[in-house]
TORMAR-123363 format. One record per residue (C-alpha): residue number from 1; x, y, z. Coordinates in steps of 0.2 Angstrom, whole numbers, plus 5000, padded with zeros to 4 digits. Each point is the difference from the previous one (the first is absolute). Layout:
// residues N
{resi->NUM	east->X	north->Y	up->Z} .
...
//
This chain:
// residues 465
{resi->1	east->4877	north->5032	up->4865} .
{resi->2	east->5018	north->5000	up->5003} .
{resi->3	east->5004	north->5017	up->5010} .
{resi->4	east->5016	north->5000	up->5008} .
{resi->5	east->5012	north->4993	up->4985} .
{resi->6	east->4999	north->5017	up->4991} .
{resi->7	east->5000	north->5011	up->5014} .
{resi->8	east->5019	north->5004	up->5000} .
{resi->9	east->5001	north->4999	up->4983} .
{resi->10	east->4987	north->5014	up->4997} .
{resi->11	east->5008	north->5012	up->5015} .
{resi->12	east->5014	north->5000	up->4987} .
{resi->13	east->4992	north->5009	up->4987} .
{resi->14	east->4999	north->5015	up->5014} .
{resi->15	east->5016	north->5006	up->4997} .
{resi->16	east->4997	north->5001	up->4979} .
{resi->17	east->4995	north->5015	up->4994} .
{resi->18	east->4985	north->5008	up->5004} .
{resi->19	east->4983	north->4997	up->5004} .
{resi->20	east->4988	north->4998	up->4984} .
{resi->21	east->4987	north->5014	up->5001} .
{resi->22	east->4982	north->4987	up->4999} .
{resi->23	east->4988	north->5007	up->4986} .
{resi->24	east->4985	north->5007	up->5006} .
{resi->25	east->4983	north->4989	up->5001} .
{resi->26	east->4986	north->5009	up->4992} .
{resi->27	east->4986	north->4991	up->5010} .
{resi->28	east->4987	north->5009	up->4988} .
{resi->29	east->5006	north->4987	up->4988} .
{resi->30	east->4993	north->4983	up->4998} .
{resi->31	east->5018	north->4994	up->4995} .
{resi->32	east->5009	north->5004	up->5015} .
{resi->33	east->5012	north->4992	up->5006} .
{resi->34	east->5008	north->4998	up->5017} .
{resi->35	east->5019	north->5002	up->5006} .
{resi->36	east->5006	north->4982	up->5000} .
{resi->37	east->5013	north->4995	up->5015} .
{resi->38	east->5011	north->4985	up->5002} .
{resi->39	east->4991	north->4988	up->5016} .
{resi->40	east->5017	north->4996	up->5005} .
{resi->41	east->5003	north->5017	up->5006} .
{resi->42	east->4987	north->4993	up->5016} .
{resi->43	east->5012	north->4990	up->5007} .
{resi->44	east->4991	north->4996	up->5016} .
{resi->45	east->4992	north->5016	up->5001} .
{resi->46	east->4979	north->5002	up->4998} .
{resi->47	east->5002	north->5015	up->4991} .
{resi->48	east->5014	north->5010	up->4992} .
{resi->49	east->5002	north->5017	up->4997} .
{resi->50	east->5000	north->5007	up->4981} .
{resi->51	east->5003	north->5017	up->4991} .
{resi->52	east->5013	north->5007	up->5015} .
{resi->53	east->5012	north->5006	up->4988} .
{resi->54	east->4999	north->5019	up->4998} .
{resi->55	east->4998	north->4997	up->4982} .
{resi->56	east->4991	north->4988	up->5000} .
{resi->57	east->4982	north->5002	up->5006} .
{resi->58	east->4984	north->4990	up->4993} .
{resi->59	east->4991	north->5013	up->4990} .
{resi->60	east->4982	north->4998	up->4997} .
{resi->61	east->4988	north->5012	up->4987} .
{resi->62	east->4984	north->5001	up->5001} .
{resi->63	east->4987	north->5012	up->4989} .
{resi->64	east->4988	north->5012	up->5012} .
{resi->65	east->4986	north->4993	up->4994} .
{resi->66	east->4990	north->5015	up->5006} .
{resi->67	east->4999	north->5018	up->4996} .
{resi->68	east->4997	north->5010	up->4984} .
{resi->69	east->4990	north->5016	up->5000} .
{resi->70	east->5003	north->5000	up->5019} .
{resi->71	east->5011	north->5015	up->5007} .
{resi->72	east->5012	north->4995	up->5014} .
{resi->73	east->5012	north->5016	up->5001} .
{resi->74	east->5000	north->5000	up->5019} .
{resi->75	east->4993	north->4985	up->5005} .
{resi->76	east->5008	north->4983	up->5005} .
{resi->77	east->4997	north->4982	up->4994} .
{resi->78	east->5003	north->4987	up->5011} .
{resi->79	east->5010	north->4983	up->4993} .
{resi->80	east->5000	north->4983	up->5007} .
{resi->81	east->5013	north->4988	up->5001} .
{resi->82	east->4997	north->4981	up->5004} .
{resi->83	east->5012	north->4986	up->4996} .
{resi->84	east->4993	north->4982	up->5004} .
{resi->85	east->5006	north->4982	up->5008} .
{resi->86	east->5010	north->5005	up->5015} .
{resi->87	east->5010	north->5015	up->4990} .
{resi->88	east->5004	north->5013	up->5012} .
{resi->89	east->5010	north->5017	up->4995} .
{resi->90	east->5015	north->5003	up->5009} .
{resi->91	east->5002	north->5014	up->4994} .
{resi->92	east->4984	north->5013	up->4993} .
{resi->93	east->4998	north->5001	up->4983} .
{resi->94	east->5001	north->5017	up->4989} .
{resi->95	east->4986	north->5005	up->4991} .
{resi->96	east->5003	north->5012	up->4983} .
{resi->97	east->4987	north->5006	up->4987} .
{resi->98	east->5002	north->5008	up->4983} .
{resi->99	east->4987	north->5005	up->4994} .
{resi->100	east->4995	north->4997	up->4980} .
{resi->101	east->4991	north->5016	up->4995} .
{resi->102	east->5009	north->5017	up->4993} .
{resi->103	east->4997	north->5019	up->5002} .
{resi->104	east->4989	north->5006	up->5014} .
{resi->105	east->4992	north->4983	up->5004} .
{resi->106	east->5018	north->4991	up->5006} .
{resi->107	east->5003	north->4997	up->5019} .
{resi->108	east->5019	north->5000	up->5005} .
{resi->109	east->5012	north->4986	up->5000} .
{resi->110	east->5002	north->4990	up->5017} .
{resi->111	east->5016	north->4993	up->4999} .
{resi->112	east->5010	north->4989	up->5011} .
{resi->113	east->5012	north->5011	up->5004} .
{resi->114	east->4988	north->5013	up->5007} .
{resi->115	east->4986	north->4994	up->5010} .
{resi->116	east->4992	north->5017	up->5008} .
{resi->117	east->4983	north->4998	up->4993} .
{resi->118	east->4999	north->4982	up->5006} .
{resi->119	east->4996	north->4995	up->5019} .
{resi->120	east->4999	north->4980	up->5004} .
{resi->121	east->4985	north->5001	up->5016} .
{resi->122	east->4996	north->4978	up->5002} .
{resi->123	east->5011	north->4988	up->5001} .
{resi->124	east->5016	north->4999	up->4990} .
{resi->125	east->5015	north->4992	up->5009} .
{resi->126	east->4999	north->4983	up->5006} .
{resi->127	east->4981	north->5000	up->4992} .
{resi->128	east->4996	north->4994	up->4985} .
{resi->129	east->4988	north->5013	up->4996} .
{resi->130	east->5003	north->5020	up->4998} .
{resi->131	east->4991	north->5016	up->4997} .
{resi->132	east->5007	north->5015	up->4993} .
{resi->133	east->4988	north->5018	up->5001} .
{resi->134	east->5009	north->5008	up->4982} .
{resi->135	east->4997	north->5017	up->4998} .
{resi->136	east->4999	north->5006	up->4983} .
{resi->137	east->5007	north->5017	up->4993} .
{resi->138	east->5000	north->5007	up->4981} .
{resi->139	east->5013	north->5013	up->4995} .
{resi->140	east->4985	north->5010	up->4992} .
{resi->141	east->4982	north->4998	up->4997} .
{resi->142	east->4989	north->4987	up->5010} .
{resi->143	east->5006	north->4985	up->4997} .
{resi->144	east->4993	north->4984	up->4998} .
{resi->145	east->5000	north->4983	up->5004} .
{resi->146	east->4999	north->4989	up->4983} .
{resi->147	east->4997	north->4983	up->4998} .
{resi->148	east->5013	north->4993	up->4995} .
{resi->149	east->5014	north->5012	up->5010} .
{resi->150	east->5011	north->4987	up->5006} .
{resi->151	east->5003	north->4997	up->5018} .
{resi->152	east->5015	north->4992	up->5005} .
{resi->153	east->5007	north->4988	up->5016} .
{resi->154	east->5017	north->4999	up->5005} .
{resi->155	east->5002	north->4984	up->5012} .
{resi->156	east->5017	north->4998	up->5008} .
{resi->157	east->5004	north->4986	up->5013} .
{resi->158	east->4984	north->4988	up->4998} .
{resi->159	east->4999	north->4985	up->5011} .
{resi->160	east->4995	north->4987	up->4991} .
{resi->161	east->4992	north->4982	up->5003} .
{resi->162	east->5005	north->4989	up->4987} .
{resi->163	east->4981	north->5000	up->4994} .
{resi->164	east->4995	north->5010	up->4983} .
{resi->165	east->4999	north->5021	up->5007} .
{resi->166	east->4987	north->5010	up->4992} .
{resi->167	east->4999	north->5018	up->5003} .
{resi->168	east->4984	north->5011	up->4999} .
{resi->169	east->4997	north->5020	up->4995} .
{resi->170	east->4988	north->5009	up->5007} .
{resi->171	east->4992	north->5017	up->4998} .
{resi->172	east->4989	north->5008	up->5011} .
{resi->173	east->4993	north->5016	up->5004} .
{resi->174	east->5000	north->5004	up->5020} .
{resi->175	east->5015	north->4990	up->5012} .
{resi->176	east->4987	north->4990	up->5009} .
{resi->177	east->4995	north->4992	up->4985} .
{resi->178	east->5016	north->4995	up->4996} .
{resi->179	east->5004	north->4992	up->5017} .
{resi->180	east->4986	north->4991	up->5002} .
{resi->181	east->5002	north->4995	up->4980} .
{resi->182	east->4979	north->5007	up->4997} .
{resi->183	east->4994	north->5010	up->4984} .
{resi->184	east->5013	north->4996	up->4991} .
{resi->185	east->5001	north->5013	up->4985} .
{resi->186	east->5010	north->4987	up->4989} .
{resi->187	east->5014	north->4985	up->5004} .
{resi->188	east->5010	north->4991	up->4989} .
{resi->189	east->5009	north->4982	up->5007} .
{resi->190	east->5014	north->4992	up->4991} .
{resi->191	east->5013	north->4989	up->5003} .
{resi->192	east->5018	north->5005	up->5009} .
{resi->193	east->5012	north->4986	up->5007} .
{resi->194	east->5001	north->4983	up->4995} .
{resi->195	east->5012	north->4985	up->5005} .
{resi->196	east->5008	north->4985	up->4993} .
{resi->197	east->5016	north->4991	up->5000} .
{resi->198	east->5014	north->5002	up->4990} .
{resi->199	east->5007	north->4983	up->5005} .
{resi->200	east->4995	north->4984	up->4990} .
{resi->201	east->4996	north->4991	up->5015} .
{resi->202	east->5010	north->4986	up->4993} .
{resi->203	east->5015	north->4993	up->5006} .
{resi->204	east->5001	north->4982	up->5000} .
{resi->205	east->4998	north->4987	up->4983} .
{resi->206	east->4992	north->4979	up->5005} .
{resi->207	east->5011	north->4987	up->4997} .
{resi->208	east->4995	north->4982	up->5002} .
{resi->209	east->5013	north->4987	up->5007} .
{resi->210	east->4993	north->4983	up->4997} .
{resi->211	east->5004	north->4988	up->5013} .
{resi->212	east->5005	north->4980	up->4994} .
{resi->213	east->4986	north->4986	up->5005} .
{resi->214	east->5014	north->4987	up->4994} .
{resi->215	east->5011	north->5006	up->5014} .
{resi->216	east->4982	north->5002	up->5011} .
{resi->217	east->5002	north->5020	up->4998} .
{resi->218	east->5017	north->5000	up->5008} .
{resi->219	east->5007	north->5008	up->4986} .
{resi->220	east->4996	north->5011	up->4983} .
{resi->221	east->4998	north->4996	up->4982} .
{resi->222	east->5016	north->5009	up->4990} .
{resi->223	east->4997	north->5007	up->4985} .
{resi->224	east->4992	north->5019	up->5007} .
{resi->225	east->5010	north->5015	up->5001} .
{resi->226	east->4995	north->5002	up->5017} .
{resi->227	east->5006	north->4983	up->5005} .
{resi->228	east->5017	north->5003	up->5005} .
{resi->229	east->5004	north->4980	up->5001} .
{resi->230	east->4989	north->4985	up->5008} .
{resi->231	east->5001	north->5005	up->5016} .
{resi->232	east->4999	north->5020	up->4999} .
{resi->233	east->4987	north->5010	up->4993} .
{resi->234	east->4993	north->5017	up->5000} .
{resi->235	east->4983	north->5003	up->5003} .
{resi->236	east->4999	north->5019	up->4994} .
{resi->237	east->5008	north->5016	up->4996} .
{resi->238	east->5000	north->5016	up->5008} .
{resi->239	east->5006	north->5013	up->4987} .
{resi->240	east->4998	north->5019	up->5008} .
{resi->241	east->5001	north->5008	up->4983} .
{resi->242	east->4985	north->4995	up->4993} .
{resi->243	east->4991	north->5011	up->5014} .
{resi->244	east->5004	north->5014	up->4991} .
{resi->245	east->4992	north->5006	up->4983} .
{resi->246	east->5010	north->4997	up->4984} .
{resi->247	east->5009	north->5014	up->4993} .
{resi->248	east->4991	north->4999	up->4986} .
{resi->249	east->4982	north->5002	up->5008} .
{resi->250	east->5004	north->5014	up->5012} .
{resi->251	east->4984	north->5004	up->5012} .
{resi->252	east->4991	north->5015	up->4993} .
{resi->253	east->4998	north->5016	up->5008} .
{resi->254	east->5002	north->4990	up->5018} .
{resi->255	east->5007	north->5015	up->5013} .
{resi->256	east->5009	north->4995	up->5017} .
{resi->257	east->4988	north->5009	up->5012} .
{resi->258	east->5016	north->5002	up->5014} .
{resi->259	east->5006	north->5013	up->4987} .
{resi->260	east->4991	north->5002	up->4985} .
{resi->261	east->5012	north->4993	up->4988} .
{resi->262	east->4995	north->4991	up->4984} .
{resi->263	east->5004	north->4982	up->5002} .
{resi->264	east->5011	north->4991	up->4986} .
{resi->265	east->5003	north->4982	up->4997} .
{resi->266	east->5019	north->5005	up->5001} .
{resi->267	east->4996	north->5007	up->5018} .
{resi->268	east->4998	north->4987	up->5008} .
{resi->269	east->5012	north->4990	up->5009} .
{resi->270	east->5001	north->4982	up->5007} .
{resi->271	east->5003	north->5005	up->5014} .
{resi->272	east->4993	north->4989	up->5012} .
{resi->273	east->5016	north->4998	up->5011} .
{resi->274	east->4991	north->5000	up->5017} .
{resi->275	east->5006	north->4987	up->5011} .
{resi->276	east->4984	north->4988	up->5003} .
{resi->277	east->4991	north->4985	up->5005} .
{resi->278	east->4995	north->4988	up->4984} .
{resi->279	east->4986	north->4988	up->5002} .
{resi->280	east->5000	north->4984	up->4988} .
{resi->281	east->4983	north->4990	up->5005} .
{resi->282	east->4996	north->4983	up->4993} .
{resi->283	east->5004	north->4981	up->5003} .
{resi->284	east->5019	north->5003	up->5008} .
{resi->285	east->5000	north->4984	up->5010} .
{resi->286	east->5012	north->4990	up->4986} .
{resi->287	east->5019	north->5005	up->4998} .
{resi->288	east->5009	north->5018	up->5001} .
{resi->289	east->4991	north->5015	up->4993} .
{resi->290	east->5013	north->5016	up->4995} .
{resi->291	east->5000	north->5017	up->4991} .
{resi->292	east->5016	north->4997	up->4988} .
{resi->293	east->5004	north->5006	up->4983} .
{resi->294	east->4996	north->4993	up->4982} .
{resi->295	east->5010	north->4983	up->5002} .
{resi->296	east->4994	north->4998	up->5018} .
{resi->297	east->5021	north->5001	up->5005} .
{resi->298	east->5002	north->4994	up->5016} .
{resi->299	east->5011	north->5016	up->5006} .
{resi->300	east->4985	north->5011	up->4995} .
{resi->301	east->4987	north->4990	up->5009} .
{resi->302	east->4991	north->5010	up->5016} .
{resi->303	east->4989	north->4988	up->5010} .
{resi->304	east->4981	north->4999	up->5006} .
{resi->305	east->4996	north->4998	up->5018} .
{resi->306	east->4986	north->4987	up->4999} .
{resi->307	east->4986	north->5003	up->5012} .
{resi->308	east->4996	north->4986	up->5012} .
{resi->309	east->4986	north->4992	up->4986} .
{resi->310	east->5011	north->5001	up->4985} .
{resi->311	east->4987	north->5011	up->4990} .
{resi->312	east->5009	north->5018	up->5001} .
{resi->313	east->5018	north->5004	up->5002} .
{resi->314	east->5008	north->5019	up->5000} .
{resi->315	east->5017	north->5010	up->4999} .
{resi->316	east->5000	north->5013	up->5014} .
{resi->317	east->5013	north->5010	up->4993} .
{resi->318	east->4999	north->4999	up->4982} .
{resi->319	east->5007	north->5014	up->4990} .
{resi->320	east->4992	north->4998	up->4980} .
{resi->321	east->5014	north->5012	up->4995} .
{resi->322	east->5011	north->4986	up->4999} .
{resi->323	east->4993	north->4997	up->4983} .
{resi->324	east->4987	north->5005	up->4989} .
{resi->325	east->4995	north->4981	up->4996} .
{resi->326	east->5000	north->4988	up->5012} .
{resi->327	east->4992	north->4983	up->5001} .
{resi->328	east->4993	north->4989	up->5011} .
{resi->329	east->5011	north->4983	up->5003} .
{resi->330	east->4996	north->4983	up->5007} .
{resi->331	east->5011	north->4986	up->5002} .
{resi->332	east->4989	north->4982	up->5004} .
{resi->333	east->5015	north->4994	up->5010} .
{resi->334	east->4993	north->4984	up->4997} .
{resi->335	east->4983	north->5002	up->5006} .
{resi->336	east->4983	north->4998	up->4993} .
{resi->337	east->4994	north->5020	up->4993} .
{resi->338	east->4981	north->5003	up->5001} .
{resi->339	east->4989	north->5006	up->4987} .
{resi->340	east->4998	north->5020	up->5006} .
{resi->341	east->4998	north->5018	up->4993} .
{resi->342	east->5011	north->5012	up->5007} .
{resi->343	east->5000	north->5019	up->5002} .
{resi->344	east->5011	north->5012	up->5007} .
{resi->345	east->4998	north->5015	up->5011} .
{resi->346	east->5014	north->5016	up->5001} .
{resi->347	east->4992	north->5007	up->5017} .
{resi->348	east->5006	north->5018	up->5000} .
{resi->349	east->4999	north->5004	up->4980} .
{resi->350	east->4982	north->4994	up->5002} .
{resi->351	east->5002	north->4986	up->4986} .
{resi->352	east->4993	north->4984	up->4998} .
{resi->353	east->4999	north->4988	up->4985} .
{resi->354	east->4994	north->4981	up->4995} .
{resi->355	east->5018	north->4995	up->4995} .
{resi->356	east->5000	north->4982	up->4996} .
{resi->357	east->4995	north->4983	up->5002} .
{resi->358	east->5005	north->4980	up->5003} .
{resi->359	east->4990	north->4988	up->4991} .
{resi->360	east->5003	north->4982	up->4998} .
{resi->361	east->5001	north->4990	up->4980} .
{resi->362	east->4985	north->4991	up->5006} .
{resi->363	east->4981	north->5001	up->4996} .
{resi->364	east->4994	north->5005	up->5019} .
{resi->365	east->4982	north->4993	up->5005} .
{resi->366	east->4990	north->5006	up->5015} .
{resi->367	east->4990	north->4988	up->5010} .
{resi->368	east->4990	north->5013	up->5010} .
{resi->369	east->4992	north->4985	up->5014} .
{resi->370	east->5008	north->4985	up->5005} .
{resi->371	east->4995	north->4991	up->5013} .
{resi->372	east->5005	north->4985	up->5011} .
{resi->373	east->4983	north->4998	up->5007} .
{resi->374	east->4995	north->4981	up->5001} .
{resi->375	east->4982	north->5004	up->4994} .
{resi->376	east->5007	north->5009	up->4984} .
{resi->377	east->5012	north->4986	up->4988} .
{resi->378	east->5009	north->5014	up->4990} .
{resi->379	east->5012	north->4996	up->4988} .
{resi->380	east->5007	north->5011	up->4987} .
{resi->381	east->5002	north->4991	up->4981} .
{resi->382	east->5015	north->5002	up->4987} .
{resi->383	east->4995	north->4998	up->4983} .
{resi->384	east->5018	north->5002	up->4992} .
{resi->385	east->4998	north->4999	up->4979} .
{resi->386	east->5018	north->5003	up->4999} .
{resi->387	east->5017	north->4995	up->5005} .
{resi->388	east->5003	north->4994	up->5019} .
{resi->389	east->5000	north->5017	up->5010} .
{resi->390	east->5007	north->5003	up->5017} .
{resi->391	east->4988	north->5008	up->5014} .
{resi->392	east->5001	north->5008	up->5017} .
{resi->393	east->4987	north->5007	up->5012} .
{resi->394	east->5001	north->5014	up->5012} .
{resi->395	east->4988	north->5001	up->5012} .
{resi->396	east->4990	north->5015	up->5013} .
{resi->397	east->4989	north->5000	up->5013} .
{resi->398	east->4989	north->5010	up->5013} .
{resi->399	east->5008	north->5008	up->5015} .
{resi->400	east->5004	north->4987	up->5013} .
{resi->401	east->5000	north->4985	up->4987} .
{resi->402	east->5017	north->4993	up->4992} .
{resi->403	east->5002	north->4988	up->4985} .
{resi->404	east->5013	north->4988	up->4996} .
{resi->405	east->5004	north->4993	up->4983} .
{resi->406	east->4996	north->4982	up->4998} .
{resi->407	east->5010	north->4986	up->4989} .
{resi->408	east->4987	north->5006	up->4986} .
{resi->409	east->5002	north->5020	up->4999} .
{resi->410	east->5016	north->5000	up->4986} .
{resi->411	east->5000	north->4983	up->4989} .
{resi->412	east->4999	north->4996	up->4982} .
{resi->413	east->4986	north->5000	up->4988} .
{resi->414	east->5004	north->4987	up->4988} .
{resi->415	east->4997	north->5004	up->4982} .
{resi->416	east->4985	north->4999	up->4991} .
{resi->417	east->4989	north->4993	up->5015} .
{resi->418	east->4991	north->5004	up->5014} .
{resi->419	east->5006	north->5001	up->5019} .
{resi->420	east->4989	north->5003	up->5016} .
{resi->421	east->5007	north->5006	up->5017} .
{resi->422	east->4989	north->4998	up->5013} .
{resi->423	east->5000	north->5017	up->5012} .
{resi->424	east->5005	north->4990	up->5016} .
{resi->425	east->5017	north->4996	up->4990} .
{resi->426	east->5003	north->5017	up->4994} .
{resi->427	east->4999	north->5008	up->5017} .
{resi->428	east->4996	north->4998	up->5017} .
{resi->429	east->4993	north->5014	up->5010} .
{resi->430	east->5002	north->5002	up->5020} .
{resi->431	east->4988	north->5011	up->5010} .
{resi->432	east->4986	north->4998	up->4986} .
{resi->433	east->4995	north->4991	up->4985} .
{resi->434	east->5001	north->5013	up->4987} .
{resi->435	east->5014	north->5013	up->4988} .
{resi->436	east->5001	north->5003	up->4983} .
{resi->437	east->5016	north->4995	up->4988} .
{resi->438	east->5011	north->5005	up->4986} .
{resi->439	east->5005	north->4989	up->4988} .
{resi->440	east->5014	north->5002	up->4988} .
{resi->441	east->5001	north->4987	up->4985} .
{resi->442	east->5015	north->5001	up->4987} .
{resi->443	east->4988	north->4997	up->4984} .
{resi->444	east->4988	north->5009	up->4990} .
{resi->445	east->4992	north->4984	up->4996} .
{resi->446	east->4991	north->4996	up->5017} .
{resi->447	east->4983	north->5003	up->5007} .
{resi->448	east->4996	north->5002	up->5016} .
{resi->449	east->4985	north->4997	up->5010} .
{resi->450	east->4993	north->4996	up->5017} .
{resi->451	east->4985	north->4987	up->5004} .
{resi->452	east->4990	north->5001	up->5019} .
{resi->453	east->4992	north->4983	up->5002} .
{resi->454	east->4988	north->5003	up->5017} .
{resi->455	east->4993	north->4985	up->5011} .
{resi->456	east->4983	north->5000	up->4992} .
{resi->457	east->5008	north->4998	up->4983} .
{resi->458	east->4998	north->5015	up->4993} .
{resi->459	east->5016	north->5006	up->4989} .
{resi->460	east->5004	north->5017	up->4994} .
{resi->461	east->5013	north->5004	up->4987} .
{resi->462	east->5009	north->5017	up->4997} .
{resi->463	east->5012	north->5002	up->4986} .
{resi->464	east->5017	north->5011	up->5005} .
{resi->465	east->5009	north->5005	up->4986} .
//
């Protein structure tokens, strides 16, 4: 999940209008639903706090669930609050009743405003349980608790993991067994906060820059949009906007929890202006690797730093601001590209995507063992059905063994026939006798496999493509 992009984008909505006022969650309900926030308001935090606003508290309703028949005039209920996965109050909640009956039955409003008849005596701030000791009065007769007189919670400044909150109600007759959560009279559980992002989590779209076999990868076939000219392509594009959700499809009923605004499409901001380290990771070991604009203009071009082993390169102070799309430039200068994926890290906006790829106009073979050994005569066959078709071989081995190309590892497989290459003329390998190889053939037409012939005469064939 993307965090930090939105972070200063939401913090604007803080100074528009007021805070929206969350509709109370009826926890007797089977259809509950809880208060949905936006993840990125985490940032880097574990938890975040929700409902600060003064008008904005999570309100929660829940039926008594006990009573009838059952004069309380005088006496006190006692009401327990828990919330769940590492939610802690901040500040205690409010506890209100109104009562559903009429005439001489009906116990008196407790409102949020006045909270005399209501005492909080466990837990409450920095808990995440509390328990209130309600006293409840009538204006005349004796008064009595139904069972579906609604008891409400008020919960303002919640701390909040980013795991789904529930909150549970319950009622219980002496304070003991509230704190110690025993003989429960009746409880209801429902839901209360949820999280999810309002960013896409898309920022990047693939493009494929194929590199030449005729010019042995050196350069790249024209023709793509992405292939500025024979010697410079891009290999992806980063596009910021598409991080945010289309105007059209606005996020539903989403809430910024720093402030308990509604979250609109038209909100947010690309703002993702933070000075900041980007990481490109792939096979960098060919040519010049930039950020540059749509043409890949030299004037707009900011290099990588390659790392020592060619497989990562970074900006340390990259600024995305600079444009909304940007793309990811390579220049062969000459030199042999490498088949490679490539993805791209923006290291304080907590961003990473698979942005592009090189590939080669060649049908690619894996020869997963080949060996030198004397015992073991492999060779590896061409049956080409075709027209004659170029081939090259690239070869890897075990730590502490290095290969050298023989006079056989690139050639040409006439057409229509057959050619075998003996392994010892494809490679030769120093500090062992064994690697595997990669070959690239410029045909469709050609199949490819490899035959071990051992010293007792035994032969064993595998087919490759």
């Amino acid at each position: 999940m993307k965090k930090k992009l939105l972070l200063a984008a939401l913090s604007a909505l803080a100074v528009q209008g007021a805070s929206a006022a969350y509709a109370p969650i009826d926890i007797t309900s089977t259809t509950a639903q809880p208060i949905k926030f936006a993840s990125e308001t985490f940032g880097d935090s574990s938890s975040v706090v929700v409902g600060q606003s003064n008008t904005s508290p999570l309100l929660v309703t829940t039926e008594a669930g006990y009573g009838d028949d059952v004069p309380v005039l005088g006496l006190s209920i006692y009401i327990r609050v828990e919330v769940s996965n590492g939610a802690v109050y901040k500040v205690k909640p409010v506890i209100t009743f109104n009562s559903t009956t009429s005439g001489a039955d009906a116990l008196t409003p407790i409102t949020s405003v006045d909270q005399t008849d209501v005492t909080l005596i466990n837990g409450g701030v920095n808990d995440n349980v509390a328990v209130f000791q309600v006293d409840l009065t009538a204006a005349s007769g004796t008064g009595k608790l139904a069972l579906d007189d609604v008891i409400g919670v008020q919960i303002s400044s919640l701390s909040v993991t980013e795991q789904n909150t529930f909150v549970t109600v319950g009622l219980y007759n002496t304070g003991a067994h509230a704190t110690t959560d025993t003989a429960v009279l009746h409880e209801e559980t429902g839901p209360l906060t949820a999280f999810q992002p309002v960013s896409t989590g898309i920022f990047s779209t693939s493009t494929n820059a194929v590199a030449d076999s005729v010019t042995g990868f050196t350069t790249f076939v024209t023709g793509a949009t992405n292939v500025i000219n024979s010697d410079v392509a891009q290999v992806g594009k980063v596009d910021y906007s598409l991080l945010l959700p289309a105007a059209t499809t606005p996020p539903t009923n989403i809430y910024d929890a720093t402030d308990d605004k509604l979250v609109t499409a038209s909100d947010l901001a690309t703002d993702v202006s933070d000075i900041q380290k980007l990481t490109l990771d792939g096979d960098l070991t060919a040519g010049s690797w930039s950020m540059g604009n749509s043409t890949c203009a030299p004037s707009s071009l900011i290099p990588f730093v390659v790392d020592e082993d060619g497989m990562s390169g970074s900006i340390k102070q990259f600024n995305p601001a600079t444009a909304s799309t940007q793309y990811i430039c390579v220049d062969t200068e000459g030199e042999k590209v490498e088949k490679s994926a490539y993805s791209f890290t923006l290291e304080s906006a907590d961003l990473s995507a698979n942005v592009g790829t090189v590939s080669y106009n060649t049908d690619s073979v894996d020869v997963d063992y080949l060996t030198t050994l004397d015992a073991y005569k492999q060779r590896i066959i061409f049956v080409n059905s075709g027209a004659e078709a170029n081939y090259t071989t690239t070869f890897s081995a075990e730590e502490g063994v290095t290969s050298t190309p023989g006079d056989k590892a690139e050639g040409v497989i006439p057409a229509n026939s057959v050619l075998v290459v003996k392994a010892t003329d494809l490679v030769s390998f120093d500090g062992g006798t064994r690697g595997a190889a990669m070959i690239e053939i410029e045909s469709s037409d050609v199949n490819v496999s490899t035959q071990i012939i051992s010293d007792n005469g035994s032969t064993d064939t595998i087919t490759l493509d």
